[in-house]
Backbone as CSV, one residue per row, in Angstrom:
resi,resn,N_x,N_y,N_z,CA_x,CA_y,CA_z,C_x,C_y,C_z
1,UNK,96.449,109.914,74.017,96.584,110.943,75.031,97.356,110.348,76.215
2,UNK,98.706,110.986,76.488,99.086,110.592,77.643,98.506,110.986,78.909
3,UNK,98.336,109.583,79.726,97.566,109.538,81.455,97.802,108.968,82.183
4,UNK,98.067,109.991,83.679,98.884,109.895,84.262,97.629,109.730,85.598
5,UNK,97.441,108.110,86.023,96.184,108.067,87.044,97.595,107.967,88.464
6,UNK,96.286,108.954,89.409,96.951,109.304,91.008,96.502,108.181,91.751
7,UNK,97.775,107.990,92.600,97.102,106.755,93.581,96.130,107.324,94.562
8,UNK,95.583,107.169,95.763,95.133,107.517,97.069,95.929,108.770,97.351
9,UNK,97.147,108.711,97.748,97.763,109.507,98.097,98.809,110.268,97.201
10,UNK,98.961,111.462,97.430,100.563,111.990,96.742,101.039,112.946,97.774
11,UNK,102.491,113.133,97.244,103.165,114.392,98.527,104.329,114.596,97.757
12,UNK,104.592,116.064,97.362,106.188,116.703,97.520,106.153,116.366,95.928
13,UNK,106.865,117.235,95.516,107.658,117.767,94.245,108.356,116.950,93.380
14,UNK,109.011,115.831,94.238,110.011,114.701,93.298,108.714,113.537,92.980
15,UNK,107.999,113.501,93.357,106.584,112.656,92.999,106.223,112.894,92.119
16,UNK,105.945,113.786,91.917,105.268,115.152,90.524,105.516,114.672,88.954
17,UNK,106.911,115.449,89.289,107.547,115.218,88.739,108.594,113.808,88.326
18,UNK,109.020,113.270,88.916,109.159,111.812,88.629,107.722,111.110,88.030
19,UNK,106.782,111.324,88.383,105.608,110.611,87.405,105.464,110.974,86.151
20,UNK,105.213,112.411,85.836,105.175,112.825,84.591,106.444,112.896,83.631
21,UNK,107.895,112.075,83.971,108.861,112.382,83.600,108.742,110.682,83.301
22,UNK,108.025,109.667,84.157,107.518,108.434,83.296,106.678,108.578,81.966
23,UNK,106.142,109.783,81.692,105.112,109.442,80.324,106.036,109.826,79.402
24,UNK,106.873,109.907,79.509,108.221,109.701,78.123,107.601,112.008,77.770
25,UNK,108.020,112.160,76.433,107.705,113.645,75.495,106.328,113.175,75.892
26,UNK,105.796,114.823,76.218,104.250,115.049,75.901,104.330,116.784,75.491
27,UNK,105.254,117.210,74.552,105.542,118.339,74.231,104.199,118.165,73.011
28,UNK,103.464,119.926,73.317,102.477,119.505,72.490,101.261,118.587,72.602
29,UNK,100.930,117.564,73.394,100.265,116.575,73.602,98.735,117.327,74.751
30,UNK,98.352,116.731,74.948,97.062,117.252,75.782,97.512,115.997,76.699
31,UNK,97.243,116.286,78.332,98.054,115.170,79.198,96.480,115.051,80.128
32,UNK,96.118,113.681,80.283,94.792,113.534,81.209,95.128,112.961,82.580
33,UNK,95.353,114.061,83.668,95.705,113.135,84.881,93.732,112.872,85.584
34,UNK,94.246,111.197,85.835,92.954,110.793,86.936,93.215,110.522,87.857
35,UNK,92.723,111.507,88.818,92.637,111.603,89.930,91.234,111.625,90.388
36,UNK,90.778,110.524,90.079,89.660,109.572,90.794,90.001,109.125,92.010
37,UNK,91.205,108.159,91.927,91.376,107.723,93.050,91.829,108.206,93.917
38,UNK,92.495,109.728,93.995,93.049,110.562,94.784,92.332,110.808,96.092
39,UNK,92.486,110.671,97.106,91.844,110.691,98.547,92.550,112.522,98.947
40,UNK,94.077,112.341,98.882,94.352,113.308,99.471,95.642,114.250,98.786
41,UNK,95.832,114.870,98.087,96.818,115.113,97.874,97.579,116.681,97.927
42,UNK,99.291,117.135,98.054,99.805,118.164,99.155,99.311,119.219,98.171
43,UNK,99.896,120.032,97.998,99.909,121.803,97.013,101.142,121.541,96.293
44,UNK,102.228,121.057,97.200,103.391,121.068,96.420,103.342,120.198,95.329
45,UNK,102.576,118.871,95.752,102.510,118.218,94.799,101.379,118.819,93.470
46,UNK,100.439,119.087,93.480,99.779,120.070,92.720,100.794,120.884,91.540
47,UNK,101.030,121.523,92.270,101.727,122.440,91.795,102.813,122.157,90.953
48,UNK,103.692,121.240,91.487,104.601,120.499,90.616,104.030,119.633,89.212
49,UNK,103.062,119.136,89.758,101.878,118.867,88.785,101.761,119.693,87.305
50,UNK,101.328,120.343,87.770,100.906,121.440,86.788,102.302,121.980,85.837
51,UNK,103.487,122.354,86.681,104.668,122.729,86.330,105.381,121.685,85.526
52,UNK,105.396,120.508,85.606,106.020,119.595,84.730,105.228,118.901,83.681
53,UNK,104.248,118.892,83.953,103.334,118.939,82.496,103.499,120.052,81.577
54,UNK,102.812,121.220,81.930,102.198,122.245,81.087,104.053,123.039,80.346
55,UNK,104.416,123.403,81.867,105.710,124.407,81.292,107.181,123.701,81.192
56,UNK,107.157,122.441,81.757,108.626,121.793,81.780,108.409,120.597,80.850
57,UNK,107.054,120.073,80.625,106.752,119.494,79.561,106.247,119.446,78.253
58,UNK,105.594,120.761,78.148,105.319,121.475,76.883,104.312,121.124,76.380
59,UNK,103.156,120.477,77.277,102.130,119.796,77.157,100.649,120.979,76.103
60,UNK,100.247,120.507,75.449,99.116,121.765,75.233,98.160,121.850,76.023
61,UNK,97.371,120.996,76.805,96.752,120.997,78.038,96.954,119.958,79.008
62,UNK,96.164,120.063,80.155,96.532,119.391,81.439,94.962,119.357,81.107
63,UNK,94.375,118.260,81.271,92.809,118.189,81.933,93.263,117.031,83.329
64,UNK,92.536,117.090,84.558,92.457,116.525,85.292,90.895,116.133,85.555
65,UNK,90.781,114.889,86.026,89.060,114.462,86.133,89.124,113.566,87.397
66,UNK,88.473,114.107,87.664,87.872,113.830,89.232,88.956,114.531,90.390
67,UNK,89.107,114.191,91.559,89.824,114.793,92.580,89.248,115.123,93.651
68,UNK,89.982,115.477,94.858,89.487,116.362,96.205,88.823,117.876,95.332
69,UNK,88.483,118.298,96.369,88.352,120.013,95.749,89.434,120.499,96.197
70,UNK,90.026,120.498,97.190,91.506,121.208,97.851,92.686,120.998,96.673
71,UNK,92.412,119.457,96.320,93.378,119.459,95.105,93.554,120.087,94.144
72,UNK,91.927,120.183,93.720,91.787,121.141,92.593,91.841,122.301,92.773
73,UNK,91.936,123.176,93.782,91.962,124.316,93.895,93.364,124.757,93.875
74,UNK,94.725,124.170,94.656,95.978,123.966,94.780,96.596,123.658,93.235
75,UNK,95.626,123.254,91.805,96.171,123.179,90.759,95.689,124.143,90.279
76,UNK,94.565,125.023,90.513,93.987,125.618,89.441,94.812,127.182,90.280
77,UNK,95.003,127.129,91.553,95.765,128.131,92.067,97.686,128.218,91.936
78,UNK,97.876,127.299,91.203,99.699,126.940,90.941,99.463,127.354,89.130
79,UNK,98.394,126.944,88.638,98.356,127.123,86.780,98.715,128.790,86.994
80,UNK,97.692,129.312,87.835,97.065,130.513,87.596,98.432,131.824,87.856
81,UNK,99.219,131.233,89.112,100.475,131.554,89.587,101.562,131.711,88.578
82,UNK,101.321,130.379,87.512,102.531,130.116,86.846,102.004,130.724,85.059
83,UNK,100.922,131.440,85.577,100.233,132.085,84.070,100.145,131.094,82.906
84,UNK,99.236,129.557,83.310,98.987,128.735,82.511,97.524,128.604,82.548
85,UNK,96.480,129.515,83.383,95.293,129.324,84.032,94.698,128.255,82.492
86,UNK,95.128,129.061,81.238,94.104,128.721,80.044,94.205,127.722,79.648
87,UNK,95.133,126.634,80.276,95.899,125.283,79.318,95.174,124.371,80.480
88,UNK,94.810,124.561,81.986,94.476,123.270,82.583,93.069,123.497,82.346
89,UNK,92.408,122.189,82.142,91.194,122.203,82.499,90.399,120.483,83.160
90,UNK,89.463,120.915,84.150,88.989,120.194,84.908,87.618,119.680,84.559
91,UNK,87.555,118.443,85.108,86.539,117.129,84.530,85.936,116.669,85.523
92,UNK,83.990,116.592,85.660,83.463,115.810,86.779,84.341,114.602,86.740
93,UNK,84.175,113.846,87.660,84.706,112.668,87.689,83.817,111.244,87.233
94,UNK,82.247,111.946,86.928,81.536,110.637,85.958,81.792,111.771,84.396
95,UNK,82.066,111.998,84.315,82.264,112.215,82.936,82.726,111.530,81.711
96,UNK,82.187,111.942,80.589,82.595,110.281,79.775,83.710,110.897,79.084
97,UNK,84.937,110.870,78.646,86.340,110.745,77.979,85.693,110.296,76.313
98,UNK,85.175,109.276,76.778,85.404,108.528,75.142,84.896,109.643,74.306
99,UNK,83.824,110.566,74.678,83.240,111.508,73.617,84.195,112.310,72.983
């Protein structure tokens, strides 16, 4: 599964996207961003988020685990915008993966 962990911070659109354009094809793939360590991050970036995974990357889902709530709301409000609501889905942040 390609994963794409957030630093502390993110901001702006070429971030976004320049990260997820490091995990090489994830056409088809289920993509796990962790954003555990995320302290703070913009909408744009969110949003771009969501947009270069799911629809510019062809991803079959986006799960994200852990995060701000603002973050998560700014992704689950950009999926929902971009009529992908059904492909992201969100993860406590103790949650176990390996299962």
């Amino acid at each position: 599964m390609p994963t794409l962990t957030l630093p502390q911070l993110v901001a702006g659109r070429k971030l976004a996207a320049d990260a997820v354009d490091r995990l090489g094809s994830i056409s088809g793939d289920d993509v796990l961003v962790d954003a555990r360590p995320l302290v703070s991050g913009t909408a744009s970036f969110a949003g771009q988020l969501v947009r270069s995974v799911v629809l510019d990357g062809g991803a079959a889902r986006l799960t994200v685990i852990g995060g701000p709530s603002n973050f998560l709301d700014d992704a689950r409000a950009a999926a929902t915008q971009l009529g992908v609501a059904d492909r992201l889905v969100f993860v406590e942040a103790t949650a176990d993966l390996a299962s």
